[in-house]
C-alpha positions, 0 to 999 in steps of 0.5 A: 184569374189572372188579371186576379193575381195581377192585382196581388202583385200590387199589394206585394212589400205593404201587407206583411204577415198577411199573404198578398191576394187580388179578387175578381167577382164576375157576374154575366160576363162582368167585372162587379167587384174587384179588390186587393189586400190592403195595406198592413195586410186588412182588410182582405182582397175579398172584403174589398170585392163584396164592397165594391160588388154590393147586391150583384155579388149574389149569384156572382163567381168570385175568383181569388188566388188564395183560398179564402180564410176560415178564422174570424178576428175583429171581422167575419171570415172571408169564406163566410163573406162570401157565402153571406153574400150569395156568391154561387161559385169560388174558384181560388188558385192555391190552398192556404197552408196556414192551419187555421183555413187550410181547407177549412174555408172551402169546406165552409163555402161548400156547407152554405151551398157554394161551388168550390173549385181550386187548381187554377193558375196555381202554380203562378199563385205560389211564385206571387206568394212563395215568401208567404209559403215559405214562411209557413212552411219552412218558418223563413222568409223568401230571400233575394239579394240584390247584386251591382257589379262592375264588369269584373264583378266588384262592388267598389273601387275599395273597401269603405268607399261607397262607388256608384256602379250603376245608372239611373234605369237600373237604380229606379228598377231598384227601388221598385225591387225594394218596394216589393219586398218587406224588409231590407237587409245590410251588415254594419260594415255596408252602414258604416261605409256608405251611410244609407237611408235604404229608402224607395225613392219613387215617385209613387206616393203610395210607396211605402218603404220596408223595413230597414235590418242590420246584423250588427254583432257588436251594435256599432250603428251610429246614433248620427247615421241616417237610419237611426235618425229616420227610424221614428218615420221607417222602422229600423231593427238592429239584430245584434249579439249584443243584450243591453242597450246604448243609452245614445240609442234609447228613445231614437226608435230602432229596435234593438233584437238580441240573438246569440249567434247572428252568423248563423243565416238560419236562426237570423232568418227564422227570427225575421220570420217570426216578427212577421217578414215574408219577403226579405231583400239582402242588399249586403257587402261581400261579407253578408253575401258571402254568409247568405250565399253559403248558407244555401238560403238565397232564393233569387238573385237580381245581378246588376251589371255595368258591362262599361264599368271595369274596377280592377284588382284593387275593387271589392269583390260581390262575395267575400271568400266563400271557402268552397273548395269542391265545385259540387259545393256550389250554390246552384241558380238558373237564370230566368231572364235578363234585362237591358237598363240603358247602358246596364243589364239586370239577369235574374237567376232562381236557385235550383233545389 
């Protein structure tokens, strides 16, 4: 199961609205069939495992770390695959809250005669999947904003200049972060400052960029900036309080997405939840991390530092103020690890409930 859930996170970033499942199928102490979801979320990792198993799934045991899906679409469901193929056992790791399996596929395996068994490594398989659960669940996305600051903890020298924080090992652990996440998040302010493409520049070819967000209350984004101008190659959207379109913007490929209110974090992450983001990464400024951060919304916190680097009074600070007057007030992380990135470090804090 664990080599099954390496495999998921393989898929992570590329197969939203879908959960990311990996699939082992052994057969006398033999890998027969392995699989992974696909990008785009199909085929699924199952579907993928019975290809590769061929005749030898029958009588295999299929360990997957998500329950199998019960609801057919343009192909038969996963559990009846399974069963269709011989499979003798399935052993999966987490249920699916998703109401149309939600037990429904393994009451499907066990009317065909299929041992079904669950519970193993589930704790790890709901971490993997915790944007997904989240999304079912809370009807918001997993939330994790990306941090560089100097050793004093600003952001830039001032406000409106783009500063280079960190080195190359830490912007290269970056990019793989952005690649595992569905989309990317800034405010204008981030666009208009420093004009990013918000791309992965990896040299994996296979990697595929997520989607590019920006809250943008009155629809300020330049027709010339980079993300509009790559928005036919990398889906831009633009959440705005604004309701007509700029003529400039027609026809250039960003998706203009109207809300009343985009101060309020909840709504604006209800509204990505429901186009189908799982997984969300806020790269923000200090404004955009201060909402999220007060907001009580910020799942994980990756903090880049540069220890060598010190701005001064006159930098950016991470968090614009917060207006938080009572220590009991404060957002509550944990760190769980800490990393050295050549002359860098990166600590990674969970949120405490």
């Amino acid at each position: 199961m664990a080599a099954a859930l390496r495999l998921a996170g393989v898929c992570l970033g590329r197969v939203w609205p879908n959960p990311a499942v990996g699939c082992l199928i052994i057969k006398d102490d033999k890998t027969v069939g392995r699989g992974w979801t696909q990008p785009g979320g199909r085929p699924h990792a199952e579907f993928e495992a019975l290809q590769m198993a061929g005749a030898k799934a029958k009588g295999a045991t299929a360990y997957v770390t998500l329950e199998p899906c019960a609801h057919e679409g343009e192909t038969r469901s996963c559990a009846r695959l399974l069963a269709g193929a011989g499979v003798k056992r399935v052993v999966y790791s987490v249920s699916d809250p998703d109401p149309r399996t939600a037990g429904k596929g393994a009451e499907i395996l066990k009317k065909a005669g299929v041992q079904v068994d669950y519970g193993l490594l589930e704790e790890e398989a709901k971490t993997l999947n915790k944007g997904y659960f989240l999304k079912q669940t809370e009807g918001r996305p997993l939330v994790t904003m990306k941090l560089a600051t100097s050793r004093d903890g600003k952001i830039a020298e001032r406000e409106g200049v783009e500063t280079r924080i960190t080195g190359r090992q830490a912007r290269e652990y970056s990019h793989h972060l952005r690649a595992s996440h569905d989309a990317i998040l800034v405010g204008i302010g981030t666009v208009l400052a420093d004009d990013p493409d918000l791309t992965c520049r990896l040299p994996d070819k296979d990697v595929t960029s997520p989607v590019r967000i920006v809250l943008d209350t009155n629809l300020r984004i330049p027709v010339a900036s980079r993300l509009v101008q790559s928005a036919n190659k990398v889906p831009v959207w633009v959440v705005t309080e604004q309701t007509e379109i700029p003529p400039e913007l027609a026809g250039k490929g960003v998706e203009i997405v109207s809300l009343g209110n985009i101060k309020n974090i909840k709504q604006v992450l209800e509204l990505i939840a429901q186009k189908g983001i799982t997984r969300l990464l806020v790269e923000g400024g200090s404004g955009v991390n201060a909402s999220f951060l007060k907001s009580g919304l910020v799942d994980d916190i990756y903090w880049f530092t540069a220890p060598h680097l010190t701005i001064g009074a006159g930098g950016v600070p991470a968090f614009r103020d917060l207006d938080i007057t009572e220590p009991k007030d404060l957002p509550n992380y944990k760190k769980s690890s800490e990393e050295g990135l050549g002359k860098d470090i990166v600590e990674i804090l969970e949120r405490l409930d």
